[in-house]
N, C-alpha and C positions, 0 to 999 in steps of 0.2 A: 309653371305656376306664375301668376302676373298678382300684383301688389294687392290685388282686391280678392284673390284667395288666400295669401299671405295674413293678409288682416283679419278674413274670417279666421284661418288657424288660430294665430295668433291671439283672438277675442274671445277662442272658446272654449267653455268653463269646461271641465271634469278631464282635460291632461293628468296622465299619469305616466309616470316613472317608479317602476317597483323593481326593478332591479339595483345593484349595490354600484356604488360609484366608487371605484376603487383603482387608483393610480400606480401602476407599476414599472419596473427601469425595465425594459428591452435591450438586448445588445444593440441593436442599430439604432434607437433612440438615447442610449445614456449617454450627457446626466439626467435627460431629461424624460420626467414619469408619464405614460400614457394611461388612458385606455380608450375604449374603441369600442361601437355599434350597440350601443345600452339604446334599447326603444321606450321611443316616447307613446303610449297608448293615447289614442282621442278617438274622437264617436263620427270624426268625418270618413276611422278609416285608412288615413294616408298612414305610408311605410317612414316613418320619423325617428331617425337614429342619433344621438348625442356623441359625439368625440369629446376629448380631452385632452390637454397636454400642459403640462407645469413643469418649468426649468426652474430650481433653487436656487440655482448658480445666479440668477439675474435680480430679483424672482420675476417671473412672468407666468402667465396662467391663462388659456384660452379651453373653450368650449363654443363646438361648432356643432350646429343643427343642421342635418343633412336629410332629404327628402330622395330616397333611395330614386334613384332611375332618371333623376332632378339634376341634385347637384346639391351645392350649398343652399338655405334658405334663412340664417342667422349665424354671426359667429360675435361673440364678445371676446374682446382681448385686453389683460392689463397687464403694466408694466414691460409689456414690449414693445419692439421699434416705434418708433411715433408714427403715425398714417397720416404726413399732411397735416393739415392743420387740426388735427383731432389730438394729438395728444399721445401719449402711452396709454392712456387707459379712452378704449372707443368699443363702439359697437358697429358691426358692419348689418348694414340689412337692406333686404329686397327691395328695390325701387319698383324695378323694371323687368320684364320676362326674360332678357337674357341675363339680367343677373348672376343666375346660380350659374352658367356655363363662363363668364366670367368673374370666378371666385368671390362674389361680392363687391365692386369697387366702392359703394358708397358706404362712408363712414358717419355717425358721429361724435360727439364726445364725451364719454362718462365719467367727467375729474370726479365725480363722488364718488368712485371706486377707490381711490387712489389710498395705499396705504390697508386696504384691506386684506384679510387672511382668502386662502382657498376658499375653506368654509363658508367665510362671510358672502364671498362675489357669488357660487352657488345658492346661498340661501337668498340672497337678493334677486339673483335672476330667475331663480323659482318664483317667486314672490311675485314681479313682475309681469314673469310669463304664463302666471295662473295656472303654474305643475306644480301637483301634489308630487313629492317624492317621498316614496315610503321604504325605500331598502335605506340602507347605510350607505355613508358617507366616510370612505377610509382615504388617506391619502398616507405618502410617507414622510409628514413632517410631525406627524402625530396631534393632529386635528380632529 
């Protein structure tokens, strides 16, 4: 995937997510809540999976868009490690085609995250990323 497929994804209307976004402790991840391969539906087609993972302990909270067979093709991260000059709160995204084989490297900065709930970062990057998400929204802070 090179930046001008990216963009088309990325620009095109009727994303959907109907599955429940729902964060749970793992033993090999606690303290920190996961979940894992909720698909994104679009009319290009492509096999589009969301991850998740929220540490309270910090709080941090990340959701990565993955392009099954790809790699990475979006991840949003806030209140974790700072990336450079982006901040704790950034977004990594697809420049360049080898991107997704190297996790992303470009960042940049979304301080208007800063201080938001789980809830709120997911409802904004819906919002953003023109996905309707129609399942529920559970996490375990009670949001």
């Amino acid at each position: 995937m090179d930046r001008r497929e990216f963009e088309e994804l990325r620009n095109l209307p009727g994303k959907i997510i109907s599955d429940d976004i729902v964060f749970g402790l793992q033993a090999h991840t606690s303290p920190v809540m996961t979940f894992e391969g909720v698909s994104m539906g679009n009319d290009l087609g492509l096999d589009v999976v969301v991850n998740g993972a929220h540490n309270p302990a910090i709080p941090a909270t990340k959701f990565n868009f993955v392009l099954r067979g790809v790699g990475p093709i979006c991840r949003l991260e806030v209140g974790g490690p700072p990336h450079g000059h982006t901040g704790k709160q950034h977004k990594h995204e697809l420049k360049e085609e080898t991107c997704p084989g190297r996790n992303l490297p470009h960042a940049v900065p979304r301080s208007d995250l800063d201080g938001k709930s789980v809830r709120e970062v997911w409802t904004d990057l819906c919002r953003r990323a023109g996905i309707t998400h129609t399942g529920q929204f559970v996490d375990l802070e009670g949001e």
